[in-house]
DSSP file (Angstrom, degrees, kcal/mol; ACC not computed):
  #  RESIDUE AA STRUCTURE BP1 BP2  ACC     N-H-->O    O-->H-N    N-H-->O    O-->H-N    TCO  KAPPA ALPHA  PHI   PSI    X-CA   Y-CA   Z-CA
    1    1 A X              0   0    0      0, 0.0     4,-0.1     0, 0.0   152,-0.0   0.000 360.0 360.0 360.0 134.8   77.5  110.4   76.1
    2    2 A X    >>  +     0   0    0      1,-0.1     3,-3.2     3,-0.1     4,-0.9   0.785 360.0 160.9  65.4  18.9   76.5  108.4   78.9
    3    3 A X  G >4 S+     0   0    0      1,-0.3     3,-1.0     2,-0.2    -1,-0.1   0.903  74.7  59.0 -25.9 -58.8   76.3  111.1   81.7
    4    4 A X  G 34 S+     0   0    0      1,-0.2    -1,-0.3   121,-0.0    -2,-0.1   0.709 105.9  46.0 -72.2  -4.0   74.3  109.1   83.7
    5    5 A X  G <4 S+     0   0    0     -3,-3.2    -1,-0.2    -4,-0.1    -2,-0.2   0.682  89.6  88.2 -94.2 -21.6   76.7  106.5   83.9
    6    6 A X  S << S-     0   0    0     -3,-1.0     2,-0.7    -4,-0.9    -4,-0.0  -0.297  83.0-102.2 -80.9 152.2   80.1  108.3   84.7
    7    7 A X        -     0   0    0      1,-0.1    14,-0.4    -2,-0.0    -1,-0.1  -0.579  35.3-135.4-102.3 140.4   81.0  108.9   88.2
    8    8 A X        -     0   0    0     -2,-0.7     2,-0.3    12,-0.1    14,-0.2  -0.308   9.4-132.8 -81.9 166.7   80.5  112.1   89.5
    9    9 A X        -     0   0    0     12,-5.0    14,-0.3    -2,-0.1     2,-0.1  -0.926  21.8-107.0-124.2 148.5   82.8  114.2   91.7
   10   10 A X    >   -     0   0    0     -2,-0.3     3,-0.9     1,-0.1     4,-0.5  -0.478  26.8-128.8 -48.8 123.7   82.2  116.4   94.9
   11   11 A X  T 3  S+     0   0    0      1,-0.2    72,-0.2     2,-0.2     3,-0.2   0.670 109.6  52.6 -34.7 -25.9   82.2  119.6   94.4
   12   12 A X  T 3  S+     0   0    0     70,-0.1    -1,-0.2     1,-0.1    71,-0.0   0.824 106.8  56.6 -71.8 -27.4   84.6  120.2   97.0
   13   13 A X  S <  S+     0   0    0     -3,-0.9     2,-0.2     2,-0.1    -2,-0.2   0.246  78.2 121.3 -78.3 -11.0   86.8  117.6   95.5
   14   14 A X        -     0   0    0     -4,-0.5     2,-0.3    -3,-0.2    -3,-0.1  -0.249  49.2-155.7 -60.8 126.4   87.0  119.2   92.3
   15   15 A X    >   -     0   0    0     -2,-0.2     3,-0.5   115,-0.0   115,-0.3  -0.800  30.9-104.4-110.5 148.6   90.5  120.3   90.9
   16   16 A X  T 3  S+     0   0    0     -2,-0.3   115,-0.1     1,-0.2     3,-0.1  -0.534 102.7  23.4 -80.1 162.5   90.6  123.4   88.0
   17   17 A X  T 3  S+     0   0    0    113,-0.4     2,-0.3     1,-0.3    -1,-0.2   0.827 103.5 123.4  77.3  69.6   91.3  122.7   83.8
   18   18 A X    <   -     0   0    0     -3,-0.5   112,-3.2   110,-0.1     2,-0.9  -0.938  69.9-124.2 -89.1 141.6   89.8  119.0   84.9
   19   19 A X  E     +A  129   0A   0     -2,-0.3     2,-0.3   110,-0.2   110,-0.3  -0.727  41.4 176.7 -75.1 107.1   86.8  117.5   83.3
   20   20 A X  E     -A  128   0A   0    108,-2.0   108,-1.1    -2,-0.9     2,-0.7  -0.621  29.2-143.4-105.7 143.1   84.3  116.7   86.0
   21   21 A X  E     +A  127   0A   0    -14,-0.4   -12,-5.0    -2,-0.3     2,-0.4  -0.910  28.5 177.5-107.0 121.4   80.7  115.3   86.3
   22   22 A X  E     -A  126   0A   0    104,-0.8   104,-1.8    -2,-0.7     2,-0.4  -0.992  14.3-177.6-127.0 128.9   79.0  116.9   88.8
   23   23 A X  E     +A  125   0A   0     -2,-0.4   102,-0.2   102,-0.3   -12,-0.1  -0.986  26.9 120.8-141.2 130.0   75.3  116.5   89.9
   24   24 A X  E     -A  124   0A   0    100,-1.0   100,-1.0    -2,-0.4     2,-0.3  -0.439  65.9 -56.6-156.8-125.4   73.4  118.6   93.0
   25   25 A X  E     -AB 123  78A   0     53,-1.2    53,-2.0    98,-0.2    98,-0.2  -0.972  55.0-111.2-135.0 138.1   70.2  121.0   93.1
   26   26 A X  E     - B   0  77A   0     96,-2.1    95,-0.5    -2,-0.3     2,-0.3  -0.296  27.5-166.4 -68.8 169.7   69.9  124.1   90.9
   27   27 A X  E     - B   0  76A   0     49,-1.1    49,-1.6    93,-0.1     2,-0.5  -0.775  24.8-132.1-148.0  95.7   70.1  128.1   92.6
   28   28 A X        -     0   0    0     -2,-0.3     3,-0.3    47,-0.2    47,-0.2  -0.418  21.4-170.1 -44.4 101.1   69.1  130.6   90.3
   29   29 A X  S    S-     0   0    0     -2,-0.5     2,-0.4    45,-0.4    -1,-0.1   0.943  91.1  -7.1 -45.8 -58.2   71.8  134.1   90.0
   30   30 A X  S    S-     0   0    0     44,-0.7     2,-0.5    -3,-0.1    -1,-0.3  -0.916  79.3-141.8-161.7 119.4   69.3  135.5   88.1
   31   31 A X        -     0   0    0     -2,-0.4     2,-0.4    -3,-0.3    11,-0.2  -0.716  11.6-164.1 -90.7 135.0   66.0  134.1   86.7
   32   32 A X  B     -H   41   0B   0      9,-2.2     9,-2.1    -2,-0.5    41,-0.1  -0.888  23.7-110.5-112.0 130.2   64.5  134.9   83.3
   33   33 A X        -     0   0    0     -2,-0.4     2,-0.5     7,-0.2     6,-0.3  -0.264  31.1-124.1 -32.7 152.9   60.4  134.3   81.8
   34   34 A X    >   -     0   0    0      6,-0.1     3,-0.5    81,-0.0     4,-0.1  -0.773  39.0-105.1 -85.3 144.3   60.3  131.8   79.3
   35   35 A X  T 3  S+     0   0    0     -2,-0.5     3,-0.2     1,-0.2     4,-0.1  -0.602 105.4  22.5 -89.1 118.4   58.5  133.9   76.0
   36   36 A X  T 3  S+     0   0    0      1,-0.3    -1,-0.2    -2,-0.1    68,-0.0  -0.172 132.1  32.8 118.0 -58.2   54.8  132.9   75.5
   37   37 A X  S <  S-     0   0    0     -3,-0.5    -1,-0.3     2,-0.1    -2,-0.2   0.736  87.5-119.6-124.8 -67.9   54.1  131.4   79.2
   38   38 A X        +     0   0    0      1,-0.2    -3,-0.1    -3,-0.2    -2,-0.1  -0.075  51.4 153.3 151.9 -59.3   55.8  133.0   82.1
   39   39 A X        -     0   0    0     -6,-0.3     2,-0.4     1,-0.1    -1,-0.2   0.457  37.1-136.0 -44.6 144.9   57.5  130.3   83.3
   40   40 A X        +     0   0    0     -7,-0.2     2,-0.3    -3,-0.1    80,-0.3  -0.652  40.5 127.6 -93.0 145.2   60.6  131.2   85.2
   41   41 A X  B     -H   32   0B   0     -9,-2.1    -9,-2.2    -2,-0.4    78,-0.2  -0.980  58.7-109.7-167.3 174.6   63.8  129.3   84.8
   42   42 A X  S    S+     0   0    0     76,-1.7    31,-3.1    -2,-0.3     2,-0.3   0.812  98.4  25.9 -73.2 -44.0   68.1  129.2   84.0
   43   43 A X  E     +IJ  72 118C   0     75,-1.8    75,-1.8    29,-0.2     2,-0.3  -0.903  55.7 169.2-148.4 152.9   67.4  127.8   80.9
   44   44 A X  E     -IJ  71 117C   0     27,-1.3    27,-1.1    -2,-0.3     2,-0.3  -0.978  15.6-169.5-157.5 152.4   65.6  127.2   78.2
   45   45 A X  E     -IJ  70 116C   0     71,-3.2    71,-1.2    -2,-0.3     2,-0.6  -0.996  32.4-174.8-135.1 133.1   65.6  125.6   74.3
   46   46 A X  E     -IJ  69 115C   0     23,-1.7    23,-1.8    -2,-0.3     2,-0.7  -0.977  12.5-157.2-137.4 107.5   62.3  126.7   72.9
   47   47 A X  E     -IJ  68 114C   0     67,-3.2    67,-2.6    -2,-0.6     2,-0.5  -0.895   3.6-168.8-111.1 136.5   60.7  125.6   69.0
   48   48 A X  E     -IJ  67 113C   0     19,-1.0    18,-6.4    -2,-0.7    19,-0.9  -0.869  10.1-174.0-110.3 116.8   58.5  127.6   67.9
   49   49 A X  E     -IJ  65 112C   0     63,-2.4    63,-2.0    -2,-0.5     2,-0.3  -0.814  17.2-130.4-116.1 144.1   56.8  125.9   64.8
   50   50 A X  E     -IJ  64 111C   0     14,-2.4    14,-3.9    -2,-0.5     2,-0.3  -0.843   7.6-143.0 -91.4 130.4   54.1  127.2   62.1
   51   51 A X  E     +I   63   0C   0     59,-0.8     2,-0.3    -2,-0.3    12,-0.2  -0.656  54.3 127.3 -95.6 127.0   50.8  125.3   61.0
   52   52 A X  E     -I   62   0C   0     10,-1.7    10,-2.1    -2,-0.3     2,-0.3  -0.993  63.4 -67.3-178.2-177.9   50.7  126.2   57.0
   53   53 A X  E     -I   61   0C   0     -2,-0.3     8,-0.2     8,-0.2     7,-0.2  -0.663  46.5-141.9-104.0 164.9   50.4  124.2   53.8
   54   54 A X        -     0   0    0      6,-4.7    -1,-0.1    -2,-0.3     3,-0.1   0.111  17.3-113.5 -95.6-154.1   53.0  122.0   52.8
   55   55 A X  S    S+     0   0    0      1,-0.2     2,-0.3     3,-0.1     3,-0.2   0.386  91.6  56.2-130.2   9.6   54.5  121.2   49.3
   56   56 A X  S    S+     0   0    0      4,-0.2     4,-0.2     1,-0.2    -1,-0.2  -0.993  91.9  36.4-140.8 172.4   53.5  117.6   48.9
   57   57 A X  S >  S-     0   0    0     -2,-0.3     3,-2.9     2,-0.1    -3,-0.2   0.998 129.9 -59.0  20.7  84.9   50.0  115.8   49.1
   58   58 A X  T 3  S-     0   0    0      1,-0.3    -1,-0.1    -3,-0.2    -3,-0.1   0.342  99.3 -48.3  15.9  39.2   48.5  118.5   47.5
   59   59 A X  T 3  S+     0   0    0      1,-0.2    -5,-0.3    -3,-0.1    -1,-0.3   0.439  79.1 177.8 116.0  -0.1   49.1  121.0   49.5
   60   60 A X    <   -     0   0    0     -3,-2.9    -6,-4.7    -7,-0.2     2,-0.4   0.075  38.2-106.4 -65.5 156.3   48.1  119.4   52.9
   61   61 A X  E     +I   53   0C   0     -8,-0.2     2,-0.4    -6,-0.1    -8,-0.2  -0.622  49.0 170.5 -84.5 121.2   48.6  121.6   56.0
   62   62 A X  E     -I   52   0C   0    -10,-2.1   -10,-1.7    -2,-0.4     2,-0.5  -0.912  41.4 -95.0-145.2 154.0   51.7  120.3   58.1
   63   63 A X  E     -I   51   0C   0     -2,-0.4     2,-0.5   -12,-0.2   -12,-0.2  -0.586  41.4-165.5 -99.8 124.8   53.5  121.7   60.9
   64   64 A X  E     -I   50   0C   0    -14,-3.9   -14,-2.4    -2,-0.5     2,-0.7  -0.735  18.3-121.4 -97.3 131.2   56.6  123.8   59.9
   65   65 A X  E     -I   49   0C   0     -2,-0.5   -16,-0.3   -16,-0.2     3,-0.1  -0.791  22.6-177.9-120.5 165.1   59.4  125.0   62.2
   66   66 A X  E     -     0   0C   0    -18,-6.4   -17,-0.2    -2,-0.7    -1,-0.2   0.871  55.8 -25.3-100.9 -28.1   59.9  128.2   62.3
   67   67 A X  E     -I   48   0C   0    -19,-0.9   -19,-1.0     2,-0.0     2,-0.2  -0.669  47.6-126.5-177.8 126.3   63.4  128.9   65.0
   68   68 A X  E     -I   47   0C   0    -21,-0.2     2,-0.3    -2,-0.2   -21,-0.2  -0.495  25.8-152.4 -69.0 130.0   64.8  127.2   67.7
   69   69 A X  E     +I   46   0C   0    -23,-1.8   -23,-1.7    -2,-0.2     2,-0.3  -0.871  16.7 177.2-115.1 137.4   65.1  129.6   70.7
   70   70 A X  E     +I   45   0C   0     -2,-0.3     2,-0.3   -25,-0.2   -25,-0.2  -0.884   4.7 166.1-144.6 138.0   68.1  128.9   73.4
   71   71 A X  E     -I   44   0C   0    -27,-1.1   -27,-1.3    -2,-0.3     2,-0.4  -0.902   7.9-178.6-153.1 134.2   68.8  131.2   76.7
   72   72 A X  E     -I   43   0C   0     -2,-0.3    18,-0.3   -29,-0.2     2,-0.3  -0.935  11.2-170.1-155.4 123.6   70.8  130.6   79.4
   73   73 A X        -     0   0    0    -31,-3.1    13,-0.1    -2,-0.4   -44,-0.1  -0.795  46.2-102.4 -93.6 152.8   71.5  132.7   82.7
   74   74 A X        -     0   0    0     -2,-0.3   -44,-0.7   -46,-0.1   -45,-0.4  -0.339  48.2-179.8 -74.4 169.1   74.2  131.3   84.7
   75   75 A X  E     - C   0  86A   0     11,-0.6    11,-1.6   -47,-0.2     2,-0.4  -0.991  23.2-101.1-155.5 161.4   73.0  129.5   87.7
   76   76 A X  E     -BC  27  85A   0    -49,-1.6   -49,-1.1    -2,-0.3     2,-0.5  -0.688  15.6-145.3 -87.3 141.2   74.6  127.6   90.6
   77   77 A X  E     -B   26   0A   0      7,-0.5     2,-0.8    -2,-0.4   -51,-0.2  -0.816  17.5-174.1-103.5  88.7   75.0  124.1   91.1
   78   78 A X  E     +B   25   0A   0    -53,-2.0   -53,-1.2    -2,-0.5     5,-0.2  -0.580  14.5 168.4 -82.9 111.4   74.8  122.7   94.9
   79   79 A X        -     0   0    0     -2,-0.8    -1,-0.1     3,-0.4     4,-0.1   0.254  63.0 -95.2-124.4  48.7   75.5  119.2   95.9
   80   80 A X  S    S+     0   0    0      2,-0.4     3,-0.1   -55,-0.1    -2,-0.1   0.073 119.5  56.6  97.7 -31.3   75.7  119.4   99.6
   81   81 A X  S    S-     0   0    0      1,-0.1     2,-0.2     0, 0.0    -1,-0.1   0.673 118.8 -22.8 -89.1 -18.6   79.8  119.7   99.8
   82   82 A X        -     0   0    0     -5,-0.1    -2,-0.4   -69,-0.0    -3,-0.4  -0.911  58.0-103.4-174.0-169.9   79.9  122.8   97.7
   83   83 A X        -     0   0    0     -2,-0.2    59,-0.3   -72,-0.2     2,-0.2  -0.994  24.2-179.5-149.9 138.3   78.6  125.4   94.9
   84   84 A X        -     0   0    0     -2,-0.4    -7,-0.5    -9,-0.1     2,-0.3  -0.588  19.4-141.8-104.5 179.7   79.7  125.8   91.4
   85   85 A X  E     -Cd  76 143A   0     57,-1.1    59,-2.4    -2,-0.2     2,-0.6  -0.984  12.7-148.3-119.2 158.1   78.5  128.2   89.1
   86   86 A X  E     +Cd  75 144A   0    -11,-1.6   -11,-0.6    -2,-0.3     2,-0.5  -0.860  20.0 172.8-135.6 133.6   78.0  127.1   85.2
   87   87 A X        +     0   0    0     57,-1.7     2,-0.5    -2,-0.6   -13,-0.1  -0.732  16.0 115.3-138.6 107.6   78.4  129.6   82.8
   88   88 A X        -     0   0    0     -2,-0.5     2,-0.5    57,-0.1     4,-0.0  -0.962  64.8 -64.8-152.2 165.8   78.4  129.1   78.5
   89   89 A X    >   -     0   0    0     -2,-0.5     3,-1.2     1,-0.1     4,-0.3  -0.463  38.3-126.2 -33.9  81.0   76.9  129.9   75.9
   90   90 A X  G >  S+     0   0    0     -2,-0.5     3,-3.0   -18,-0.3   -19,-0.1   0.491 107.9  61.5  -7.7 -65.2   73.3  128.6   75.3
   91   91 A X  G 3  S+     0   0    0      1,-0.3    -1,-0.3   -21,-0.1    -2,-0.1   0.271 102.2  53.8 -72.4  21.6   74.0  127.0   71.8
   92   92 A X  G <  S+     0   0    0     -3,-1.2    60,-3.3    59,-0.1    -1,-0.3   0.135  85.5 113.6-119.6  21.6   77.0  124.3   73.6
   93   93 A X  B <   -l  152   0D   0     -3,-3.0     2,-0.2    -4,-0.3    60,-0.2  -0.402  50.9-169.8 -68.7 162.4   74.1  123.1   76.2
   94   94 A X        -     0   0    0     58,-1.1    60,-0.4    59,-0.4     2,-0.3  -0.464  13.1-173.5-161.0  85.1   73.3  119.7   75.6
   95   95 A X        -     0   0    0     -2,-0.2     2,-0.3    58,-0.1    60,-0.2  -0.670  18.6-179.2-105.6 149.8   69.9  118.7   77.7
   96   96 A X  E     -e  155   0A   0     58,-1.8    60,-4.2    -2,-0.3     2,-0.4  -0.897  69.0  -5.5-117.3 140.4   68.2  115.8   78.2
   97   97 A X  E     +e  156   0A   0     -2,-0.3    60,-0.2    58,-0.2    20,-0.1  -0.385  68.6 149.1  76.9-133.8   65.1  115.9   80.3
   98   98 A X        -     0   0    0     58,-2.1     2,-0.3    -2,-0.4    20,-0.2   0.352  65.8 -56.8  85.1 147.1   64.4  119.2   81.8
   99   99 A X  E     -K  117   0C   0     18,-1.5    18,-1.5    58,-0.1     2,-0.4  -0.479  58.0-146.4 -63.0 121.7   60.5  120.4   82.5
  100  100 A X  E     +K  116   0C   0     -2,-0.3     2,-0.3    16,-0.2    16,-0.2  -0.769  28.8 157.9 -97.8 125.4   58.5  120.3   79.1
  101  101 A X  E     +K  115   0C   0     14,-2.1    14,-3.0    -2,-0.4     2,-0.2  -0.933   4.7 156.8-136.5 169.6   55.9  122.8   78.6
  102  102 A X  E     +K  114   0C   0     -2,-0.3     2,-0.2    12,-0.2    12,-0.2  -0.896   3.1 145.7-175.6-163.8   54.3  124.1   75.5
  103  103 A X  E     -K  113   0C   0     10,-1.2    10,-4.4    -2,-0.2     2,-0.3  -0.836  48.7 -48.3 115.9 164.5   51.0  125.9   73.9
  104  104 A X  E     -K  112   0C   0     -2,-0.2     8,-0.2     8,-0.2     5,-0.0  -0.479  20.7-161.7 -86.4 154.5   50.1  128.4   71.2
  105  105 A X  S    S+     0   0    0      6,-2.3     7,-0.1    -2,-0.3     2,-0.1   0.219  72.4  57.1-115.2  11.5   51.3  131.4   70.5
  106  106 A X  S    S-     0   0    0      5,-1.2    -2,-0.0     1,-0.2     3,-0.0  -0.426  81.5-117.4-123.7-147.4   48.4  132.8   68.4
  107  107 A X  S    S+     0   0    0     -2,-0.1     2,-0.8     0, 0.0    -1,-0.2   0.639 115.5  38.7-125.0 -55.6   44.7  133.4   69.0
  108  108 A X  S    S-     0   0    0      1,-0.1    -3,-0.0    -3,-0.1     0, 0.0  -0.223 107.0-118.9 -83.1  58.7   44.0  130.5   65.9
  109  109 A X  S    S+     0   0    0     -2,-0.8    -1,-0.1     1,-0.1   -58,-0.1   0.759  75.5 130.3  15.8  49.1   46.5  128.3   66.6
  110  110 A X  S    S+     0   0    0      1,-0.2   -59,-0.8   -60,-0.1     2,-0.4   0.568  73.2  53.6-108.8  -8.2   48.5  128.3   63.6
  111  111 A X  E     +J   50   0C   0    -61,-0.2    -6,-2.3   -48,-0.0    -5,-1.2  -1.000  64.3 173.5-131.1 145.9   52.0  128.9   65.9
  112  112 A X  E     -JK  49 104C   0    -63,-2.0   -63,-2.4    -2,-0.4     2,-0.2  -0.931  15.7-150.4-144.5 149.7   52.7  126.5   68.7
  113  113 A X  E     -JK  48 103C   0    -10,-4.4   -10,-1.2    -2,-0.3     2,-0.4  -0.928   5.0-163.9-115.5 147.3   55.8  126.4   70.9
  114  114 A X  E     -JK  47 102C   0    -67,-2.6   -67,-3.2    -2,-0.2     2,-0.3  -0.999  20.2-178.0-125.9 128.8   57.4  123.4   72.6
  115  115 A X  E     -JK  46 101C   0    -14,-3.0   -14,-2.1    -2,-0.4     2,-0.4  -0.980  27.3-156.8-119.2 137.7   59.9  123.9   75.3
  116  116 A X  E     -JK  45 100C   0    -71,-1.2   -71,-3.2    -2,-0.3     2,-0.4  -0.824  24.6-176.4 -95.9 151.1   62.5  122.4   78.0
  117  117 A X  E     -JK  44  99C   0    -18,-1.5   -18,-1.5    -2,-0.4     2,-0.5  -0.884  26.5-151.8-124.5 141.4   63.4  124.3   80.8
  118  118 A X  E     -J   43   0C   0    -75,-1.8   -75,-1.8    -2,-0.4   -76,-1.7  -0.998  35.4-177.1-118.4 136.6   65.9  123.9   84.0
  119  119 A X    >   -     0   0    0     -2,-0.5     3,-1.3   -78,-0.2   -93,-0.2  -0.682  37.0 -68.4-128.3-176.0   64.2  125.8   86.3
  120  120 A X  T 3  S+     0   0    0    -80,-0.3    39,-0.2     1,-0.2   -93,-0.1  -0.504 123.5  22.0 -68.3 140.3   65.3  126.9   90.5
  121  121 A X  T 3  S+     0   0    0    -95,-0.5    -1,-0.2     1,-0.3    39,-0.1  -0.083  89.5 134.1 120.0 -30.2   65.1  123.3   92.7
  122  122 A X    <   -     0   0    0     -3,-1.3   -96,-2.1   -97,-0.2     2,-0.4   0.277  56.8-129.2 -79.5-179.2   65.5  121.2   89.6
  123  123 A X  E     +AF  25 157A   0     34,-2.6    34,-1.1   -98,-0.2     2,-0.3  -0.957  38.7 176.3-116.6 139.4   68.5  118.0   90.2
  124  124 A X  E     -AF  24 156A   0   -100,-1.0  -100,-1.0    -2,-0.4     2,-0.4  -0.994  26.8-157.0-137.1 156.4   70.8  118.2   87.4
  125  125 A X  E     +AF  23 155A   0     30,-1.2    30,-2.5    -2,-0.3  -102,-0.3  -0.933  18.8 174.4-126.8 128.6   74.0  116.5   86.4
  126  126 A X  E     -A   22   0A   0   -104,-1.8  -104,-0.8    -2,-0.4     2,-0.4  -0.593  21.7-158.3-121.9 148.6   76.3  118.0   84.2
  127  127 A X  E     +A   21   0A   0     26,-0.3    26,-1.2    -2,-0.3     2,-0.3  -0.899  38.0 132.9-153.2 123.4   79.9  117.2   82.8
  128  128 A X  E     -A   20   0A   0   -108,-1.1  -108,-2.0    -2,-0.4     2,-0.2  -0.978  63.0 -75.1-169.0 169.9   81.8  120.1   81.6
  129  129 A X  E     -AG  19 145A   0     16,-1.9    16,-1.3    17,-0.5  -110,-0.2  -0.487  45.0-135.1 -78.6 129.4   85.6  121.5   82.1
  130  130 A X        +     0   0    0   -112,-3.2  -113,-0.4  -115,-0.3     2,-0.2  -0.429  35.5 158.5 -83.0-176.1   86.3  123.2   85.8
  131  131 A X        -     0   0    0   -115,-0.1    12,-1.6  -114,-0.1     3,-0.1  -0.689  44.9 -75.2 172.5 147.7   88.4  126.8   85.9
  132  132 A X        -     0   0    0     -2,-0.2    10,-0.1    10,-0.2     8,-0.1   0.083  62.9 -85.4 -29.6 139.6   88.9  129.6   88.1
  133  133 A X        -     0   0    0      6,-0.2     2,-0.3     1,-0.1    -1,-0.1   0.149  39.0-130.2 -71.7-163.9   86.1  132.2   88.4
  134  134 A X    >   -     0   0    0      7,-0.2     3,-1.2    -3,-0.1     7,-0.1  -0.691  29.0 -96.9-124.5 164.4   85.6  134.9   86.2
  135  135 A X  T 3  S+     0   0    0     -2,-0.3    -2,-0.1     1,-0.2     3,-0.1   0.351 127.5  51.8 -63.2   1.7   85.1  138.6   86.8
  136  136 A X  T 3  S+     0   0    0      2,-0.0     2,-1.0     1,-0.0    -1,-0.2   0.322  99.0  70.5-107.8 -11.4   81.5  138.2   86.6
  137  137 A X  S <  S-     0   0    0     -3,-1.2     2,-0.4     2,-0.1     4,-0.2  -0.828  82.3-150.4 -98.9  96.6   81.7  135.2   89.2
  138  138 A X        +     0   0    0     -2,-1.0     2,-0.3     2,-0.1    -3,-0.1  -0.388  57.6  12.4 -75.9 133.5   82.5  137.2   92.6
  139  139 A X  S    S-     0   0    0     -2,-0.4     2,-0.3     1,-0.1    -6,-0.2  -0.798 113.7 -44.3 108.6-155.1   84.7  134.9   95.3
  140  140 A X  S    S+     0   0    0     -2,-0.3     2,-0.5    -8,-0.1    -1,-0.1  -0.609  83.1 149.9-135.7  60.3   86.5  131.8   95.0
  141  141 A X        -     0   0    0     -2,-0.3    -7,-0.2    -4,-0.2   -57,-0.1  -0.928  44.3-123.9 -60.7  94.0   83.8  130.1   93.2
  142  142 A X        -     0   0    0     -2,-0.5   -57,-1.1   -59,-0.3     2,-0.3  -0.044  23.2-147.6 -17.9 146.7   84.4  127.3   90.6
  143  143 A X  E     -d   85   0A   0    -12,-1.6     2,-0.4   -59,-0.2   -57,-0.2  -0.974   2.2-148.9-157.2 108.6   83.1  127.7   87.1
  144  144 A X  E     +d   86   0A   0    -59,-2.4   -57,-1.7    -2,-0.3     2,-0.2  -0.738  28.5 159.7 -69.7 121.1   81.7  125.0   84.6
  145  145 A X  B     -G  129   0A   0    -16,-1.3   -16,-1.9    -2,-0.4     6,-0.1  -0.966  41.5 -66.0-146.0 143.1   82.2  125.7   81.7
  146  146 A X        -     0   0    0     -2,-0.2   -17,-0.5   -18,-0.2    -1,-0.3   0.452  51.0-120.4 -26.5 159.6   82.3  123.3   77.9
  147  147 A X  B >>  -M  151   0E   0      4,-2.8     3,-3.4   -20,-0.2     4,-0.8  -0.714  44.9 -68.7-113.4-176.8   84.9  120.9   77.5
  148  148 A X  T 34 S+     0   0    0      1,-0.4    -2,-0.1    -2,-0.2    -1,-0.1   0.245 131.2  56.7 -82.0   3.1   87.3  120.6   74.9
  149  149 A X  T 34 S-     0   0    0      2,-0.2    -1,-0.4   -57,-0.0     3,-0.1   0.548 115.7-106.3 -88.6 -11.3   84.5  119.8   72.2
  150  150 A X  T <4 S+     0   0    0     -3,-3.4     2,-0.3     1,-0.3    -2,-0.2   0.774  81.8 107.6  88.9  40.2   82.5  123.0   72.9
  151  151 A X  B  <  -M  147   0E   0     -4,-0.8    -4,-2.8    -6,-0.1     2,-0.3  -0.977  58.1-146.6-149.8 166.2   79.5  121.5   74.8
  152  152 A X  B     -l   93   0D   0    -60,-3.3   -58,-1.1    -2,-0.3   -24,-0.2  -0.987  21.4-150.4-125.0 109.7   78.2  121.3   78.3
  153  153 A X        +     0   0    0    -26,-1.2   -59,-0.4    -2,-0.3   -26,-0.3   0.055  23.5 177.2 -97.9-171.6   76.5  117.9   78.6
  154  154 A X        -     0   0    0    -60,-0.4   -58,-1.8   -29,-0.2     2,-0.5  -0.394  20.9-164.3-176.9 120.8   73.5  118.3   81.3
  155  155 A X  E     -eF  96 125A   0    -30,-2.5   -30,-1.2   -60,-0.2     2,-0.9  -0.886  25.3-164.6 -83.2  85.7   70.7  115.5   82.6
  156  156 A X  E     -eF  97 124A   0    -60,-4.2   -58,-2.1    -2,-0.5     2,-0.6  -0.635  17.9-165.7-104.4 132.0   67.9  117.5   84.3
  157  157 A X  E     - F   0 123A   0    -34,-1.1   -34,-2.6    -2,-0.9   -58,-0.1  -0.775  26.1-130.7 -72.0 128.8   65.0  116.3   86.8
  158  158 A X        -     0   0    0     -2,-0.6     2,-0.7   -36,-0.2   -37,-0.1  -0.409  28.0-110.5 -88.6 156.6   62.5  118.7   87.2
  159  159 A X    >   -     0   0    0    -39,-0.2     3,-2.6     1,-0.1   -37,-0.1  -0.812  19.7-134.0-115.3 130.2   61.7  119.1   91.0
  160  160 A X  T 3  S+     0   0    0     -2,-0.7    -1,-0.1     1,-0.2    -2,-0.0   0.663  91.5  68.3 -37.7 -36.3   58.3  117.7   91.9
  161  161 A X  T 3         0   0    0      1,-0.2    -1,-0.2   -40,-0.0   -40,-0.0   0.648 360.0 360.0 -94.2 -14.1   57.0  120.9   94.2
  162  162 A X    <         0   0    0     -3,-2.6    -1,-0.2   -41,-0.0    -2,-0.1   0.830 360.0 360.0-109.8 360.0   56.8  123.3   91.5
């Protein structure tokens, strides 16, 4: 709560099992399609909703949704002193902002998807717990990871050039 207000920390400055807010430019590990479009990105939270009739006023056609989509490859965080990587579990992300795209997913339009994305370039800030890397992290990276409530807070800007 209040991300944007809490003072961030260097990445170089950063001590492990501390909580930190950190904000720099994203570096994609490995990029994945968003389902539907194309787009490429770190992340994504995708609803995908159904056009169909409803069950009050008689029947009227209303937009239903049908499953909330979430993916996340880990990705790096640079802000000019250092690199983290942050790596959890889609379903403890918790974004604000991020690039919104959306469209149909049929030929009559009767599914539409809406999505946010962190994609490579984007500015993000984040507040999540540091710790030692993992065996999937190679080196003497840092690794963001939830804090002790089971979420990873994230503000992203989408970067103008793409």
């Amino acid at each position: 709560m209040f991300l944007s207000l809490r003072r961030k920390t260097k990445i170089s400055d950063i001590t492990k099992g501390n909580t930190v807010v950190v904000e720099g430019t994203v570096r994609a590990s490995r990029e994945m399609a968003l389902p539907g479009e194309g787009t490429k990105c770190v992340y994504y939270e995708m609803l995908v909703e159904t056009y169909r009739k409803g069950a009050r006023g008689n029947g009227r056609p209303l937009w239903f949704p049908e499953k909330l989509d979430r993916k996340l490859s880990g990705f790096f965080v640079n802000d000019g002193s250092g690199e983290i990587f942050v790596e959890v579990p889609a379903e403890q992300v918790l974004l604000q902002g991020g690039f919104q795209t959306g469209g149909t997913l049929d030929k009559k339009g009767r599914r539409r998807f809406s999505a946010r994305v962190i994609r490579e370039g984007d500015m993000v800030r984040l507040r999540g717990s540091a710790k030692a890397s993992t065996a999937s992290v190679p080196g003497d990276v840092v690794v963001i990871e939830s804090d002790k409530k089971g979420r990873l807070e994230i503000i992203a800007k989408p970067s103008p050039k793409k």
